[in-house]
C-alpha positions, -999 to +999 in steps of 0.1 A: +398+132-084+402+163-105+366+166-109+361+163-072+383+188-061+368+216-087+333+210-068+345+210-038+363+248-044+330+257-060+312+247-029+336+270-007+335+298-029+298+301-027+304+299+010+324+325+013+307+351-015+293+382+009+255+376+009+234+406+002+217+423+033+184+410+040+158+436+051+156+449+087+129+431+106+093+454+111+078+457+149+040+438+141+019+462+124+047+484+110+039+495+076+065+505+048+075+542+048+059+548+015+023+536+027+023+549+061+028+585+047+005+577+018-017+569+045-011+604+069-015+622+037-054+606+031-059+612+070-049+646+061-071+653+038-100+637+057-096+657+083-096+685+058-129+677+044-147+670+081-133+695+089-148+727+060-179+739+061-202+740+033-227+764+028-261+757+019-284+782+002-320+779-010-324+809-033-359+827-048-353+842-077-379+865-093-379+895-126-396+929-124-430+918-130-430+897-098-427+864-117-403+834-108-379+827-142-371+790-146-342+777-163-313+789-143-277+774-146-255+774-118-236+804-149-260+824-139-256+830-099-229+848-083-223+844-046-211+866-027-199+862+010-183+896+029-184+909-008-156+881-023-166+860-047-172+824-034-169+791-062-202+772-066-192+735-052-229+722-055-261+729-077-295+717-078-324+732-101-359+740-094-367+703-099-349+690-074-373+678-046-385+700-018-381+685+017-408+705+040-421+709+074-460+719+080-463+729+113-500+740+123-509+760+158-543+746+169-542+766+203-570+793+205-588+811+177-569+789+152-578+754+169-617+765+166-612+770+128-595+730+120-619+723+099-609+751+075-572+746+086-579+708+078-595+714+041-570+740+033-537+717+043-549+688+023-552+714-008-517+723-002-505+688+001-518+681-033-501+708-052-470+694-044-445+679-064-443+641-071-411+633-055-416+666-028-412+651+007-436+657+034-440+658+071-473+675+094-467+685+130-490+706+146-484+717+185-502+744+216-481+737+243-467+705+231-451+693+197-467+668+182-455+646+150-490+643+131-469+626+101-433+615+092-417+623+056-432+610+034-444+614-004-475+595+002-502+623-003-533+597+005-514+591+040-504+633+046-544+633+038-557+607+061-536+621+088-545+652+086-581+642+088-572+625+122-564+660+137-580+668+169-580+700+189-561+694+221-562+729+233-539+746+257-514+774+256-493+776+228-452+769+229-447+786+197-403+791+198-402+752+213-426+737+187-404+757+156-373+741+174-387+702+170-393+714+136-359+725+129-348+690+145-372+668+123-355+690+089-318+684+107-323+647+097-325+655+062-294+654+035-308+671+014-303+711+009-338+721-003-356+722+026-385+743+041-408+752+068-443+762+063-455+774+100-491+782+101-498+808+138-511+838+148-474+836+164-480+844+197-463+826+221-481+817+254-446+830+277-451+864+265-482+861+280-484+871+316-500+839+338-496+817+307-477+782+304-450+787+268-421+779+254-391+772+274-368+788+249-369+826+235-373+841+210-342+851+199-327+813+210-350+803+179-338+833+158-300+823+166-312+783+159-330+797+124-294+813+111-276+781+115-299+760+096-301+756+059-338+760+057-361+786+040-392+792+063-427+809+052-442+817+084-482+823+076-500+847+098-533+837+109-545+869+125-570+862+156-564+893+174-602+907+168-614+876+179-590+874+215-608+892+242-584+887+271-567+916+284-534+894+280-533+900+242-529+930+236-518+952+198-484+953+211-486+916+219-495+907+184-477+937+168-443+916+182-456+885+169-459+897+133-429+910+133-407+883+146-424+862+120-417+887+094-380+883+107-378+846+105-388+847+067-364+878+062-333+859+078-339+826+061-347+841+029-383+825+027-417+850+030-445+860+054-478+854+048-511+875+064-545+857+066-574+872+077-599+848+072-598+811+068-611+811+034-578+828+024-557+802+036-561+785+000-546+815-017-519+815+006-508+777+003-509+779-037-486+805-032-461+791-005-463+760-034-451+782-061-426+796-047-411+760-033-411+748-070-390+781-083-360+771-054-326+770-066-301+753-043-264+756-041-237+753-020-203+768-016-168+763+005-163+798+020-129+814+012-122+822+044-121+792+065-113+804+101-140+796+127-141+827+142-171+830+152-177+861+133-208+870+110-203+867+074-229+883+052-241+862+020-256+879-013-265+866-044-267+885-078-282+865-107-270+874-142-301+875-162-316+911-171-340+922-142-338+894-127-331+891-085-324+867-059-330+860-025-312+837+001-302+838+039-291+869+051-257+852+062-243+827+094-218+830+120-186+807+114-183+785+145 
């Protein structure tokens, strides 16, 4: 009996012992406190990154003597954006592949000459790199995709080949728009735009058929884009008879050229004569394989809408470089 009645007291003082507090019961789908602001914090700092702006820059670097130095370091640039010092995020050297745009007018004077336009593209396709990216577009008053990107130089060739004249006026700004548009799908920062024209558009043309955007729509389009354009200047203006064309008319249309290269920190190109054209292309090839690429996090973050000037300075001896003049932070 003794042994019974020391169980039973056991049994009733485990029945009355306080029992600890169990946890309060979570609403379905509550998280801990600890993971749901672990979790705000990484939404945070997603936001943060969608949210900053990185700037691109393809930069041409070049000494006294007019030659390209190779063997930069990301040491060696200093960038510059409303004159503060900006911190290099990204870096690629000249051997990083080039993703380009050809774009070739075949309205008018230039459209008679495809055969030379054909023989001299083709040369240019070759004297790119291995790994160099590709597309062909050519356009009068419409755009048309001759060949996707592509490092396949026997099909750039083939297709090039399979070029016909269509004729027509010629939407110069619309057909440089579908071009920045084909580049926009690209990841990549290097990134150019080789635009073969005489660079008259048919809208400044009185009784002509153009572009349905301006000029300075494409100008506006150009600064917002991280791509390096080398307009080439095929000059047909002794050859152009109508009274529609005037000097003035192709006196504008070099110099709006000359200020697409200028704000995208690529370079403009004169051709006279269809032989040239060779020359030319070798040229716009060297200069693609001497691009350095880097990107930076401006300082200043606001999106004011306000212009911010970019300048590089490259710390090697007589040694310069070129970029985009700057972009407007929307």
């Amino acid at each position: 009996m003794a042994l019974t009645g020391l169980l039973n007291l056991l049994v009733l003082l485990l029945f009355l012992a306080p029992l600890s507090p169990l946890p309060a019961p979570r609403a379905s789908g509550q998280q801990p406190r600890q993971a749901t602001e672990s979790r705000a914090a990484k939404e945070d700092d997603d936001v943060i990154k969608l949210n900053t702006r990185l700037v691109n820059l393809n930069i041409k670097v070049m000494d006294r003597s007019g030659r390209n130095p190779r063997g930069l370091s990301r040491e060696d640039f200093l960038v510059l954006e409303d004159g503060i010092p900006q911190d290099i995020a990204y870096f690629e050297p000249v051997d990083a592949p080039v993703n380009l745009v050809l774009l070739l007018d075949l309205s008018g004077s230039i459209g008679s000459k495809l055969d030379l336009v054909r023989k001299a593209a083709k040369k240019f396709v070759e004297s790119l790199g291995r790994d160099d990216r590709m597309a062909i577009a050519s356009f009068t008053l419409r755009f048309k995709l001759v060949s996707g990107f592509t490092t396949d130089r026997g099909l750039l060739k083939d297709r090039i080949d399979a070029m016909r004249r269509p004729g027509g006026d010629t939407a110069f700004y619309d057909a440089s728009w579908s071009a920045f548009d084909l580049l926009r799908e690209v990841k990549e920062a290097r990134k150019a735009l080789v635009i073969l024209t005489d660079g008259v558009d048919s809208s400044d043309i009185p009784d002509e058929e153009g572009s349905r955007r301006s000029f300075d729509q494409l100008m506006e389009r150009a600064v917002e884009e991280d791509v390096s354009v080398y307009p080439i200047y095929f000059d047909t203006e002794p050859e152009v008879s109508d009274s529609g064309y005037t000097p003035r008319v192709f006196a504008r249309a070099r110099k709006q050229l000359e200020a697409l290269a200028d704000q995208t920190g690529g370079t403009y190109f004169k051709v006279s004569r269809g032989d040239d054209l060779n020359g030319v292309y070798a040229r716009v090839g060297e200069e693609l394989r001497t691009l350095y690429s880097l990107a930076y996090v401006p300082k200043d973050t606001r999106r004011d809408g306000r212009w911010r000037k970019v300048s590089i300075t490259v710390n090697r001896p007589g040694v310069v470089g070129r970029t985009r003049r700057g972009y407007y932070a929307k």
